[in-house]
C-alpha positions as CSV (number, residue, x, y, z in Angstrom):
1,X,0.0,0.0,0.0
2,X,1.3,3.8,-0.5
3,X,0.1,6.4,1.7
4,X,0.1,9.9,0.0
5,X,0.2,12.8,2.3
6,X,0.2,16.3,0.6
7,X,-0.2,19.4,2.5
8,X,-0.8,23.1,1.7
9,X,-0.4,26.3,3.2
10,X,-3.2,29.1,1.5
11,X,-2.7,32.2,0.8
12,X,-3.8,34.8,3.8
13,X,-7.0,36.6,1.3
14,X,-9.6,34.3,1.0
15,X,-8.1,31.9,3.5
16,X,-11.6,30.8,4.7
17,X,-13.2,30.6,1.6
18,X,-10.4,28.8,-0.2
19,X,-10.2,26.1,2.7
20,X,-14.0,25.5,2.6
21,X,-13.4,25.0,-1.0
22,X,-10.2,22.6,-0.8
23,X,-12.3,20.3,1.6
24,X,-15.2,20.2,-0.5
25,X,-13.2,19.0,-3.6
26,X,-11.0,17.0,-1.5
27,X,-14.0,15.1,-0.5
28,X,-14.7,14.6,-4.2
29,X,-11.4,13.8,-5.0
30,X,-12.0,10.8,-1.9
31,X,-14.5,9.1,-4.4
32,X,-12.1,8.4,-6.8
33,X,-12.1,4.8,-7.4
34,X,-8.2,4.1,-7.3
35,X,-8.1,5.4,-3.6
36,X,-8.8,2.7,-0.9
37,X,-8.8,5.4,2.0
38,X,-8.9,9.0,2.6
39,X,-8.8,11.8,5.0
40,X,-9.4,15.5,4.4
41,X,-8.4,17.8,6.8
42,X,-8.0,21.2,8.0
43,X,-5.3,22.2,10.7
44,X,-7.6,23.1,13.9
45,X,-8.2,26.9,14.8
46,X,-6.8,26.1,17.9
47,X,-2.8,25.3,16.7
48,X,-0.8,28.3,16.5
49,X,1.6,29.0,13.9
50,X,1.3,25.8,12.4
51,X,3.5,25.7,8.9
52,X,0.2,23.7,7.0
53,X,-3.3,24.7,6.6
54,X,-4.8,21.6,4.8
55,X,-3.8,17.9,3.6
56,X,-5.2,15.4,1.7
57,X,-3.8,11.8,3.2
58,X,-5.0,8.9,0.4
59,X,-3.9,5.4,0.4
60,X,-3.9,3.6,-3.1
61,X,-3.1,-0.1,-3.1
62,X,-0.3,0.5,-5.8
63,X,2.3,2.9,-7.2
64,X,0.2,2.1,-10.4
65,X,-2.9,3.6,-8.6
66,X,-0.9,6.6,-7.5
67,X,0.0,7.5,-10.5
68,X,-3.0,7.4,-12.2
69,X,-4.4,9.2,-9.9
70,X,-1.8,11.9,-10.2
71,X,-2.8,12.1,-14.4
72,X,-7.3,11.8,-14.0
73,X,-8.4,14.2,-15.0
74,X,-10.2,15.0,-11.7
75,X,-6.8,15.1,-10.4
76,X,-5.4,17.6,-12.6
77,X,-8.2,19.8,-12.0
78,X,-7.6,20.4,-8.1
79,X,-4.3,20.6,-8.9
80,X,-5.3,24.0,-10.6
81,X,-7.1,25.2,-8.2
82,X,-4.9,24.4,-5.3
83,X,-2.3,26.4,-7.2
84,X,-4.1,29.5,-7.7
85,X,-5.0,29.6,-3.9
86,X,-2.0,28.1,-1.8
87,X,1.3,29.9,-1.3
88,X,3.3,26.9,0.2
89,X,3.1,22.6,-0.7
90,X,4.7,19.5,0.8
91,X,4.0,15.8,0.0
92,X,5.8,12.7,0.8
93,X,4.4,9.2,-0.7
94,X,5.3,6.1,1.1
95,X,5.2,3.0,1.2
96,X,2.4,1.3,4.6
């Protein structure tokens, strides 16, 4: 199994907005079939200074999952938006 864990930091204007946003097609992203588990999250209010405002953590069953998943077209479509709004990214994939 490979866990992929991506996280963002968003820019300061819209912060909100663009968070509600990035869980709500993070969620869609979840239903993709090549993912066997998912979390969505949001850093909690209460953290201060935390470097991360919001990860996506997806298991696939193989590398050949993960990469498909990184070329669907659902994919590359968050991938746009999350560029637009975020000013900072990390991921790490690895294997469980």
């Amino acid at each position: 199994m490979i866990r992929h864990i991506c996280m963002f930091s968003l820019r300061e204007e819209g912060k909100e907005e663009h968070a509600a946003e990035f869980l709500r097609r993070g969620e869609e992203l979840a239903k993709l079939s090549f993912i066997r588990a998912a979390q969505v999250v949001r850093c909690a209010p209460s953290v201060p200074n935390a470097n991360y405002d919001v990860a996506l953590l997806f298991d696939f069953e193989t590398l050949d999952d993960l990469n498909a998943y990184q070329v669907s077209p659902e994919h590359v479509a968050f991938g746009q938006f999350i560029s637009a709004v975020r000013t900072g990214r990390a991921c790490i994939d690895y294997e469980v």
